[in-house]
C-alpha positions, 0 to 999 in steps of 0.5 A, a space after each residue: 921521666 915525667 916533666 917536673 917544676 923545675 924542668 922551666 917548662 909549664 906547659 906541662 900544666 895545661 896537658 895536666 889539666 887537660 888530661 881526661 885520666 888524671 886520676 885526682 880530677 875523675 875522683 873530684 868528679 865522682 864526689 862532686 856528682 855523688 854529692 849532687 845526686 845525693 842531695 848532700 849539696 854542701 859536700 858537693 859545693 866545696 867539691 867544686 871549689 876545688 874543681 874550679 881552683 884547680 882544674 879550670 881548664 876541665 870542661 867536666 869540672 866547669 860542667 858539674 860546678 855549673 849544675 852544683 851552684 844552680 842547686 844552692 842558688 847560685 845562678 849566675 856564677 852556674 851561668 859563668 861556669 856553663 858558658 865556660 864549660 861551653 866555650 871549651 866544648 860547643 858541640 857537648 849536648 849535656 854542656 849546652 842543655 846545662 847552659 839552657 837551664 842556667 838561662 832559664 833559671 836566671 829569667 832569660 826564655 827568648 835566650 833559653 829557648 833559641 839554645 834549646 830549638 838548637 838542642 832539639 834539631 840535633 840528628 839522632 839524639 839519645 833517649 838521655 839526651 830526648 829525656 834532658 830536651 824534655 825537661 828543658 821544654 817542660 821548665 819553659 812551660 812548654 809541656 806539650 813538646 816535653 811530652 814528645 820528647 819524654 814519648 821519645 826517650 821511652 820508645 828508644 829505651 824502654 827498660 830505664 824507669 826514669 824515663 817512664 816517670 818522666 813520661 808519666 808526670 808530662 802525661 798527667 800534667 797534659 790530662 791524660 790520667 789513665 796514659 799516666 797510671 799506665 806509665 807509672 805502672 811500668 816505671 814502679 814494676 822496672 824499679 820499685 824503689 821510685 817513691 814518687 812514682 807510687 805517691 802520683 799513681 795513687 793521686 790520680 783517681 779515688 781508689 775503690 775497693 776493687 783496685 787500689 795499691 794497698 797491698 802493694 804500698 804495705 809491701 813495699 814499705 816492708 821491703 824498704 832500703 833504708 831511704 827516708 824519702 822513699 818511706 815518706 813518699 810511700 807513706 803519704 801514698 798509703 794515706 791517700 788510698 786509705 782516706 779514699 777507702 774511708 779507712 780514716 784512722 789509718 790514713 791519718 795515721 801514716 799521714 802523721 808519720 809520712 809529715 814526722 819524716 819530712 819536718 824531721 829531716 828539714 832544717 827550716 826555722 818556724 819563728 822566722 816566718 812568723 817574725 816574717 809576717 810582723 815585719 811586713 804589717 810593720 814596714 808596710 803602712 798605708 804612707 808607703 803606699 801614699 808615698 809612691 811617685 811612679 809606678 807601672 801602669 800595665 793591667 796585664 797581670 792578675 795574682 791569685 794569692 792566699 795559701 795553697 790547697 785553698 781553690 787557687 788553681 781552681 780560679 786559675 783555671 776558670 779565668 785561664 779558660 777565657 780567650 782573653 787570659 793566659 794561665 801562667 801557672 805559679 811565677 816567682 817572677 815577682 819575688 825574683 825582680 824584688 830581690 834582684 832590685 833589693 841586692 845591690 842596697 846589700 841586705 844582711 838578713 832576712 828581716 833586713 830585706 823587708 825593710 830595704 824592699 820597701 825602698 825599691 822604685 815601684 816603676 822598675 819593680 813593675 815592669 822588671 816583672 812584666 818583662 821576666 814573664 816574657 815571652 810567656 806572656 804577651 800574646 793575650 791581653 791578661 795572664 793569671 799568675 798564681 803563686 800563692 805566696 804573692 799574697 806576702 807581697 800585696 802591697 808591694 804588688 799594688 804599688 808598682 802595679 796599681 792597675 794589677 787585679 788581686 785574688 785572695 782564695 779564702 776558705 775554712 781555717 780547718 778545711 784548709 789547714 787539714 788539706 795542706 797538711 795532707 799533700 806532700 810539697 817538693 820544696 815550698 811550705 816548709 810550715 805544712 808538716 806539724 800542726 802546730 806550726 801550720 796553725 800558727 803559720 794560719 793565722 799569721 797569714 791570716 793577720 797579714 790579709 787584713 793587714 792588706 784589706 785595711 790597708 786597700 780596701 776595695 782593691 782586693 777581690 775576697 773569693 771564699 772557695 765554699 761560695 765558688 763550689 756552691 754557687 759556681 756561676 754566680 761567683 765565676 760572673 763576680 771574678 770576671 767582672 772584677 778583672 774587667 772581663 766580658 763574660 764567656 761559658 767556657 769559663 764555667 766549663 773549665 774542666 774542658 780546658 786542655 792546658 797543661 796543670 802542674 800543681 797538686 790539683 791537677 786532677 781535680 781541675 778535670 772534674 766540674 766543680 763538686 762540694 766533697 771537700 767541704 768540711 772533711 777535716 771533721 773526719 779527723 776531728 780528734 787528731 786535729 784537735 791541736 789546729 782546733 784549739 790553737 784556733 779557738 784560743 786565737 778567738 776564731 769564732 766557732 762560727 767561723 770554724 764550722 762555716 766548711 759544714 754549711 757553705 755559706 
């Protein structure tokens, strides 16, 4: 007869908690996880707040909840619910890995690391366990050390395709292209539903007539399961091969079509950006940046900033090719420190945060930043961060670091557009996948540079990337002169720089510099011609739209 309530003995509750086949608790957990892996992170979410409420003496309950509120941002109740999860189960690789990440996500390396050096010198550990350590290595910014894990996961079980792709991606980041190709091979031939992987197979390299994945791509676009994202990535994949075989109505074609499935399954407000934008110029005035009584004076930091596909990482790795620079890669380290300073003053929306962020102490705001690089940072005398995005933050930027050098990556309003229209985001720029939007988004942008320049002349360094290709010595001499640096040749020769690349440039950054991508938005002229008139209309001069074509 099974122990009731009214038996007065409730330590029935706690066995009950803890038993692993309680038949309610292992379907919370299928739901949770199906919620998770399918990217229905609502469901999942509310999931977990049953599993935490009821079951919190469940150590796997803990576990996916952690894994759950880091997905929807909430990261330090995911720190919370590691460390609970850990605490009850100290020797679990999976609850110890999940707490490294939650240490990671919240800013916290010097803590991340030590737990994942404790991770890596476990005895024997599995091909998903070399798999998990790698991506802990990789999100630490360590990509030579994920790769050996990612070599390791593959050897022990060779037929799994994730870790293939995983060993592909950590290939192509750290330079060796063909190893990537070869590893995308293998991971599409074990499973050929993996979108991703065929998108980064055709990235690689330009696709000739002789070998290129057309047939393969139409194939498998026939085959198709049903998944949006599958067909989407397949379909930027044959937009890429097209464009590379000079076959430019089909690519722009499944370009448009790839872009419609991504903007249509994505809930993002195109206003709000622009209102956005307004604030900032509103907020930001040249007696804030009067108004500063303290600040940190660290001259460590240089920010690349504009938008992306614009030549930011290709300035990245020039200076990052310096002895005296470290690369750090896209931080949104300086993002994070505002927002944690502007949370206790409790702002209600967005439009509320801009305002509250203009009351944040410059100093703390400052070295808050430094610190959060750390220890990434330190051990040269500057680091490059080059999160496009910070071009938002300019002047909060020089006001809590006023000793901060600044780059804006300028390049053709048509070039830039049509290349970021062109490239497939993971999460960012929600803005790139209807023209319209992306034009509109341009030009507020654009309105907020020279906000920034008349509000700081002198201050920002302006780097037209036609200039930079045309003329690479010339222009690399005035970058570092600009950031105070002596002048090395390595930074000419930065295709030669072995250091791990992450962004969707990381192809192109092992070439020497070349003019091919000057003026090919021409090539598309008729089905851009909603960028253009936008433009025109805006009172973009023609000159200025056709500057791509002659590079000066």
């Amino acid at each position: 007869m099974p122990v009731t309530a009214s038996s007065g003995n409730w330590k029935w509750l706690d066995d009950w908690w803890r038993c692993p086949i309680n038949r309610e608790l292992q379907s919370e957990l299928r739901d949770a996880w199906a919620g998770l892996k399918n990217g229905d992170l609502p469901s999942a979410w509310r999931v977990c707040q049953v599993l935490v409420k009821q079951y919190p003496h469940s150590a796997a309950g803990l576990d996916v909840s952690s894994r759950v509120a880091l997905a929807v941002g909430e990261r330090e109740l995911a720190a919370d619910l590691a460390q609970r999860a850990v605490r009850m189960d100290g020797q679990n690789f999976s609850f110890l890995a999940q707490r490294a990440s939650c240490l990671l996500a919240m800013r916290k390396p010097a803590e991340a690391l030590e737990l994942i050096e404790v991770l890596g010198e476990g005895a024997q550990l599995s091909a998903g366990e070399q798999d998990t350590l790698g991506n802990l290595y990789s999100q630490a910014g360590d990509q030579w050390r994920a790769l050996e894990c990612f070599q390791r996961a593959a050897e022990l079980e060779p037929g799994q395709s994730h870790f293939w792709l995983n060993l592909a991606l950590s290939l192509q980041a750290t330079g060796d292209l063909d190893g990537a190709e070869q590893a995308f091979d293998r991971c599409i031939a074990l499973n050929p539903t993996e979108g991703e992987a065929w998108l980064h197979r055709s990235r690689l390299r330009k696709q000739t007539e002789q070998r290129n994945h057309l047939k393969e791509l139409q194939a498998a676009l026939t085959n198709g399961d049903g998944d949006w994202r599958r067909e989407m990535t397949l379909r930027y994949a044959l937009a890429k091969e097209y464009e590379d075989l000079g076959r430019y109505p089909q690519s722009f074609s499944e370009l448009q079509r790839g872009s419609g499935l991504r903007r249509s399954h994505m809930n993002h407000d195109a206003a709000a950006d622009l209102q956005a934008m307004e604030a900032i110029r509103s907020c930001f005035s040249r007696d804030y940046l009067l108004d500063a009584t303290s600040a940190c004076n660290s001259d460590e930091p240089i920010f690349i900033v504009g938008l992306p596909r614009t030549g930011t990482t290709l300035v990245e790795r020039i200076l990052g090719s310096h002895s005296d620079v470290f690369a750090a890669g896209e931080l949104n380290s300086f993002a994070e420190t505002l927002t944690t300073l502007t949370a206790p003053l409790k702002p209600r929306d967005r439009m509320d945060f801009i305002r509250l962020s203009a009351q944040v102490d410059s100093e703390r705001l400052g070295s808050g930043y430094i610190d959060s690089t750390r220890p990434m940072t330190g051990s040269t005398s500057r680091f490059v961060d080059k999160l496009p995005l910070n071009f938002l933050y300019c002047g909060l930027i020089h006001r809590a670091l006023p000793q901060a050098k600044i780059i804006h990556l300028e390049r053709d309003p048509m070039d830039a557009c049509y290349a970021i229209y062109k490239t497939l985001f993971k999460q960012a720029y929600p803005f790139s996948y209807e023209l319209k939007e992306l034009g509109n988004y341009y030009l507020a942008y654009r309105e907020l540079m020279a906000h920034w320049q008349q509000l700081m002349p002198g201050i920002i360094l302006h780097v037209e990337y036609e200039r930079l290709v045309a003329a690479p010595e010339q222009q690399t001499r005035r970058i570092l002169e600009y950031c105070g640096l002596p002048w090395q040749e390595a930074c000419l020769d930065f295709h030669r720089n072995d250091a791990p690349s992450m962004t969707a440039s990381l192809a192109q950054v092992r070439q020497p510099v070349y003019t091919s991508s000057i003026g090919k938005w021409r090539r598309y002229a008729k089905e851009l011609t909603p960028l253009s008139e936008l433009f025109a209309a805006a009172g973009l001069k023609q000159a200025e739209l056709d500057r791509a074509r002659s590079g000066k």
